[in-house]
N, C-alpha and C positions, 0 to 999 in steps of 0.2 A: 676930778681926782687925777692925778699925775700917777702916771705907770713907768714906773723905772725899770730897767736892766735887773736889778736887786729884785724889784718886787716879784716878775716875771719868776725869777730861779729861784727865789724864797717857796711856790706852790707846788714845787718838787720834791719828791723824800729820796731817804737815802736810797741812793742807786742801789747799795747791793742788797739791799731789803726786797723782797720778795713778793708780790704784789701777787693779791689773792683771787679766786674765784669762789661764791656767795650759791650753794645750796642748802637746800631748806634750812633755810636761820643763820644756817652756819658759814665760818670763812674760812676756806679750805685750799691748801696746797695739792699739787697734781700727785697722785700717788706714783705718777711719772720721773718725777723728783726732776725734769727739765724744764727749763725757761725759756724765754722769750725777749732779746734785748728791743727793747722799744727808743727808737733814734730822733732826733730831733732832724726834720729832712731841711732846715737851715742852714744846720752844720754837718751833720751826720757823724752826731755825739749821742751817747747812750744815752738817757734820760731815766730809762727805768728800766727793772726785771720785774715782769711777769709770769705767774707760774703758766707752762701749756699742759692743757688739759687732753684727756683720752677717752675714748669711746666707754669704756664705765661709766665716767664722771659724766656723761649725756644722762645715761641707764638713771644714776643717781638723782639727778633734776628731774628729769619725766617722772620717775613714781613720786617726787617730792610735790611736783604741781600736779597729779591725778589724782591726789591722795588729797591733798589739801582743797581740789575743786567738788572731789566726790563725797569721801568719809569727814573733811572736816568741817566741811559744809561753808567755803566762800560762795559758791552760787547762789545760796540764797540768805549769804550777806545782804542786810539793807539796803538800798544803791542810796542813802542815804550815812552810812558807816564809810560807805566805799569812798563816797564824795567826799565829807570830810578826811580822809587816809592823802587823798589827790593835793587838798587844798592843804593840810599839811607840808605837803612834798612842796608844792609849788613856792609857801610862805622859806620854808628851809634853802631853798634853792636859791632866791631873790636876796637871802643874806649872805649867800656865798659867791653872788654874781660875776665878781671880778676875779673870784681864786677860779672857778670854773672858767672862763673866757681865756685867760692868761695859760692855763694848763690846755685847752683847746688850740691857741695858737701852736705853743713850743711841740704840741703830739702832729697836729695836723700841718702847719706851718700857715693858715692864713693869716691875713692881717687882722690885728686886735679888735678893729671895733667890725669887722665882721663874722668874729668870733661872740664877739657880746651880744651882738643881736640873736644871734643864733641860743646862744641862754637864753635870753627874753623870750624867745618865740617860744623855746622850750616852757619856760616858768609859764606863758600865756596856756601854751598846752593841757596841762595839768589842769590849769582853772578851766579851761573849756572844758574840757570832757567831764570834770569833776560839776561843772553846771548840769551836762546832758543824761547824767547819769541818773538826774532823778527827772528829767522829764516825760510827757509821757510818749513809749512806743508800745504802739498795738492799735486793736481798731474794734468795734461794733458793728454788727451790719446787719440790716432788715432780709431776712427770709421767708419764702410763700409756706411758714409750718409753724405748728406751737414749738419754736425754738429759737434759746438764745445763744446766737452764733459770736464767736470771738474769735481775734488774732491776739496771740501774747508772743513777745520777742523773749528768748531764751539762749542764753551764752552758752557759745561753741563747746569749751570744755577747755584742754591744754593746747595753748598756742606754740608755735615755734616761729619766733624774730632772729630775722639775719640782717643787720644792717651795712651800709661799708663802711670807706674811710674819709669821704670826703664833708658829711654830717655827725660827726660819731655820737654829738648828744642828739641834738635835735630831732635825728631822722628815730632815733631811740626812744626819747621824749614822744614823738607821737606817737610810735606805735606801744609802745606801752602801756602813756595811757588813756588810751583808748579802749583797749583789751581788758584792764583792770577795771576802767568805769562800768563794762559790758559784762562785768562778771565773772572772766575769765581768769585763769593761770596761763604763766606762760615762765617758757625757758630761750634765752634772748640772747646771742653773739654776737661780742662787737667783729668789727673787721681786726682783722689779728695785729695789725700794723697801729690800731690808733683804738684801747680801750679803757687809757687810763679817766677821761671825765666820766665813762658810764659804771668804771669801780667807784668812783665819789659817789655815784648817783646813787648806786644801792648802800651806799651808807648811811646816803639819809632816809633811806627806803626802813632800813632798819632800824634807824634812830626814830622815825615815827612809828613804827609800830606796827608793819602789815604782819601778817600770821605766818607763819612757818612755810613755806613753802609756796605759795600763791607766787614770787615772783625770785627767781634764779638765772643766776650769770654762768655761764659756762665761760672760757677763755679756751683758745685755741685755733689751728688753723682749721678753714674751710673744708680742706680735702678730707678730715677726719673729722672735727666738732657737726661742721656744717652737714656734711654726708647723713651720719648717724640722724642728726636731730630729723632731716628729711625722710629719710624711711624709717623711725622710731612707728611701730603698731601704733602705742600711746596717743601719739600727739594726733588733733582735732586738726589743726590747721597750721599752714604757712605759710606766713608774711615775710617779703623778700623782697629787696632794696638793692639794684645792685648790675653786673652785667648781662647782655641779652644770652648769652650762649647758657650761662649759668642759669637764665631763667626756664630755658626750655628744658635744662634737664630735671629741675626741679618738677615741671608738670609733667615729664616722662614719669618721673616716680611716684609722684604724689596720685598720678593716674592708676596704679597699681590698688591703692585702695582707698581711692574716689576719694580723697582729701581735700578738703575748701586748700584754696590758692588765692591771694593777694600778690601780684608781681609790679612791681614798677623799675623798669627797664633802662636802655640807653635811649639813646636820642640823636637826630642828627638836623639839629631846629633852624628854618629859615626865619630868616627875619627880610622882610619885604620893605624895600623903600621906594614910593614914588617920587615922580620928580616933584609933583605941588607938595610933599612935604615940608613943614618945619625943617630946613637946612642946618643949623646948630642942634637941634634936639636930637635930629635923625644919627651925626655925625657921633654924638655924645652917646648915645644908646649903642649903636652899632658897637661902639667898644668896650662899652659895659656889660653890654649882652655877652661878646666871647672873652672879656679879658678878668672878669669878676671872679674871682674864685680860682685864679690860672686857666681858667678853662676847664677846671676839673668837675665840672655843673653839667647834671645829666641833662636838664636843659637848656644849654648853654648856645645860642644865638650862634652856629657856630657857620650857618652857610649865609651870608650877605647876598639878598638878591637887589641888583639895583636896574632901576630905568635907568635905558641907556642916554635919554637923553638929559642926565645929569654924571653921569660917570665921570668925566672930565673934569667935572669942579670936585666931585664929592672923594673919589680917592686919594688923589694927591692929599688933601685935608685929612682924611683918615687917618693916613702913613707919615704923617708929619704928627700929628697927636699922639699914635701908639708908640712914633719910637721915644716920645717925651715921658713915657709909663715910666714913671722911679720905683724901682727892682728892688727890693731888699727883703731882710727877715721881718715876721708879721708882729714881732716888738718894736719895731723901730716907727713914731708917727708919723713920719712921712711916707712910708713906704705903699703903695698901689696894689700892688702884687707881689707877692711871697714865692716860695721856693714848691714846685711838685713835689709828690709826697716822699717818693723812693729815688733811685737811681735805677733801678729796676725801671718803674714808669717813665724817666726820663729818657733810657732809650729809647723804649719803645715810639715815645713822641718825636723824638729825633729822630727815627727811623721811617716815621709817617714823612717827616719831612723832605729827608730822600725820597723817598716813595713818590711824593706831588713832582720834586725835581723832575726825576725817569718820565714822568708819565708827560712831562711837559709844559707844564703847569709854570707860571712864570712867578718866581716869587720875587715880592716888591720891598720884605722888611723880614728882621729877623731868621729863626731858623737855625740860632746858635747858640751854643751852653753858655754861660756867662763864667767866663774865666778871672777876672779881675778881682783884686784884692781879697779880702774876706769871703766875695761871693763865692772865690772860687772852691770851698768848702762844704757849698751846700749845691741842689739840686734845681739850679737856675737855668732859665732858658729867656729866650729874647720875644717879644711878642710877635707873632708873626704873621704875615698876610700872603695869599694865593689870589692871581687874577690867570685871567685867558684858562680856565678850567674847562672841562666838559662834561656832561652828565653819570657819563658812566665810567670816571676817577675814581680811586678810591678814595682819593682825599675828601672827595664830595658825597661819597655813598657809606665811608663808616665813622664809626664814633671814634676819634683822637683822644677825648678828653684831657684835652692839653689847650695851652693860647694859641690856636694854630685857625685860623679865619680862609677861607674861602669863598671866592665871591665869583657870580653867576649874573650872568644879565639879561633881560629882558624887552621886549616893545610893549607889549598889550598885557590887558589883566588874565586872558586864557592864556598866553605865558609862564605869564611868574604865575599860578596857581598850577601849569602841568612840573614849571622846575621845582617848586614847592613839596609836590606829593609825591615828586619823585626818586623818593625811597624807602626802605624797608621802615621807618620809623616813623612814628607819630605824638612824641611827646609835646611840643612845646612850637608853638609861633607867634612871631609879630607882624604887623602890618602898620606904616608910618603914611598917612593921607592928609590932606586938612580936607577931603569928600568923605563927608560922614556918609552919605550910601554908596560911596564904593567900597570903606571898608567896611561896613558890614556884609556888603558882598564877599569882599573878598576871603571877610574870618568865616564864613559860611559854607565858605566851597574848600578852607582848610580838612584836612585828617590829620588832627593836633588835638588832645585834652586840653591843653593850658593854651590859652591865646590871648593877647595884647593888639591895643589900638595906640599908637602914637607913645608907648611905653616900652620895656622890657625885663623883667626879673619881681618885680614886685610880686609879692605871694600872702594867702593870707589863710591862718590858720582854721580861718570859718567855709573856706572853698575847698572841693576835693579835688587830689592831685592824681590824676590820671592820664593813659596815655591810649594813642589808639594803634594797629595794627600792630606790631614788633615792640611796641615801646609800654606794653604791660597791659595786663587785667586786673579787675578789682582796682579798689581807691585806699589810697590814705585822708589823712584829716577830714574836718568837716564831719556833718552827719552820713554823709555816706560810708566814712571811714570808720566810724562805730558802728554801722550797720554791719558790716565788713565780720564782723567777733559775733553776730549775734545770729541765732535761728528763728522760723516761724516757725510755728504752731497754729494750728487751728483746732476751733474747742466748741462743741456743739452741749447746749443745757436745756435736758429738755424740761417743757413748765407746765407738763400732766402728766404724772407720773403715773403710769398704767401701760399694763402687756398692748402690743402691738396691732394683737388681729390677725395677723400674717396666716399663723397656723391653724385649720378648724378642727382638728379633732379635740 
């Protein structure tokens, strides 16, 4: 299929039309009667009004999904209804594949076809969980008594989903439904900046048929939607996608009264090269790992450790490859990398960059806005690379979330595994060897959830996406990430039914 310029702006509505926010059934404007311009970070052209929503409209959704979990009885929906509700969604989604991908680029600014995988993953989502949902959770177990002992898994109650801007379906997509497979309700925020695919989503959420209230969009910003929905009495739990600072304050509050927490965090991910590595594959990855996505990927490859005794061949190469990265908006098919999301984030990326300068750090490429022609319209930057670093840089100790690479060197494997661990973050690492037990060593002695051997970014919707120290608790996808929505219980039956004995009078 051929994606044109027309086709792109054809999955646009009219700008001054008013784009809604979805509680219980209904599509509802902010009783706030203010909006939200939503910009194309390509151009930094308006694309859509959304209404912004206010702390009522939370109030409104919580009893909508309490009310719909408790009195209208979705908990003990069939997980056979539920599954079919899933696979419906999934079947609707797959015919809308390309209007979803195109309106994820123009909100988000990636490039096109890694916007459509990201619906794929999404649409795969839905069928997963919608499979999981009737399989079996619980257990049996033998005890020393006339009794029959059981585990049953029983859904949380009303979720609260915050997800950001760098996913806005997919990261949505899973946590949704997953929550729904489990039984749950939930009330779900996009990031305020990029909501428009997950208003499609609940269109079709409504066009198939879920009940009243089991699933509600709230629209607005973090500091008020996001607040509220966190310390709502209401809400069972919260899943939260997104920055580290923002994550601890959510388990400051959520600790106020013991509420389940799901977090998944920043990152600040090495990727390890040795010298017997694959030399093309190593060079290819390395820039895939931090240039995929701008760098705006919470695990994003984003510290380069290399043996020193390949440095000399292997940078020069690097920086000769990333400045051939072709820059442009994420409709255009040539284009590699697309524009960061705001101007807002663009400084702040640029400001990391001074920051590496100051500190001394020697930059060898990029590190500047892209001012030429058309780009000069949108929120471009050049890809960029840091060598002669130190450990205790900022550039190397926090998350950018931008193309901004950083590279650290090593002799020995107790080396690169102390430069490795040494930071507050544990999302995400690679390790490049053609010694299959060195790197199993070496992914061993990682403090990472996600980790790669001779790879970098590949993910898959049947593994859970966790992180370790600072880079989150609790998992998404995978069976962990359903287990995530769901309670035990333990159930004792007894099989003599007769008084105890206990008491003798």
């Amino acid at each position: 299929m051929t994606i044109t310029m027309e086709k792109f702006e054809a999955v646009l509505r009219e700008k001054t039309t008013v784009q809604r926010m979805y509680l219980n059934g209904n599509w509802i404007t902010s009783v706030s009667n203010k909006t939200r311009e939503i910009i194309n970070p390509a151009n930094n052209e308006i694309i859509a009004l959304v209404t912004e929503g206010i702390a009522e409209e939370v109030d409104i959704a919580v009893k909508a999904a309490k009310d719909a979990f408790y009195k209208n009885g979705w908990k003990t929906v069939y997980a056979r209804t539920r599954a079919d509700l899933l696979l419906k969604v999934a079947s609707k989604l797959e015919e809308r594949k390309e209007e979803f991908a195109m309106l994820e680029t123009l909100n988000n600014g990636k490039v096109y076809e890694d916007s459509l995988a990201d619906v794929e993953d999404a649409i795969n989502q839905f069928k997963y969980y919608a499979g999981l949902a009737t399989k079996p959770h619980g257990q049996t177990y033998e005890v020393p008594d006339e009794i029959q002992a059981m585990v049953v898994r029983e859904p949380i109650g009303v979720v609260a989903q915050i997800v950001p801007w760098n996913y806005p379906l997919v990261m949505a997509a899973q946590k949704m439904s997953a929550a729904l497979a489990a039984g749950c309700t939930l009330v779900i925020k996009p990031a305020s900046q990029t909501p428009l695919t997950l208003i499609r989503l609940f269109e079709i959420l409504d066009e198939v048929g879920f009940p009243s209230g089991v699933a509600n969009l709230v629209l607005g910003s973090g500091s008020v939607i996001g607040d509220v929905l966190v310390n709502h009495p209401d809400v069972d739990k919260i899943s939260f996608t997104g920055g580290t600072s923002t994550g601890k304050q959510i388990m400051k509050d959520a600790a106020d009264k013991i509420k389940k927490v799901s977090l998944e965090l920043g990152g600040k991910s090495p990727n390890i090269v040795f010298a017997d590595a694959d030399f093309d594959t190593a060079v290819d990855y390395a820039l895939l790992a931090i240039f995929a996505g701008q760098g705006q990927v919470c695990s994003a490859g984003s510290r380069l450790l290399l043996e020193k005794s390949i440095y000399d061949k292997f940078v020069p190469e690097l920086v000769a490859r990333a400045k051939k990265i072709k820059i442009g908006p994420g409709w255009d098919k040539d284009t590699e990398m697309g524009p960061l999301i705001s101007e807002d984030h663009l400084e702040s990326v640029l400001n990391y960059v001074k920051i590496g300068v100051e500190e001394g750090a020697e930059l060898l490429c990029g590190g500047n806005r892209i001012t030429d022609g058309e780009l000069a319209k949108g929120n471009f930057i050049e890809p960029t690379i840091f060598t002669n670093t130190k450990p205790n840089m900022r550039i190397v100790q926090e998350e950018i979330f931008g193309p901004v690479l950083v590279i650290q060197v090593f002799e020995t494997e107790q080396e690169a595994l102390e430069l490795a661990n040494g930071t507050d973050f544990g999302l995400a690492a690679a390790v490049f060897t053609n010694d299959g037990a060195k790197a199993q060593r070496v992914i061993r002695g990682l403090q990472a959830g996600i980790n790669w051997i001779n790879a970098y970014h590949p993910t898959f919707n049947e593994a859970p996406w966790s992180g370790y120290k600072q880079s989150g608790i609790g998992a998404d996808l995978g069976t962990y990430g359903f287990e995530e929505y769901l309670l035990t219980k333990q159930i004792n039956i007894s099989l003599h039914v007769q008084p105890s004995g206990w008491y003798k009078g």
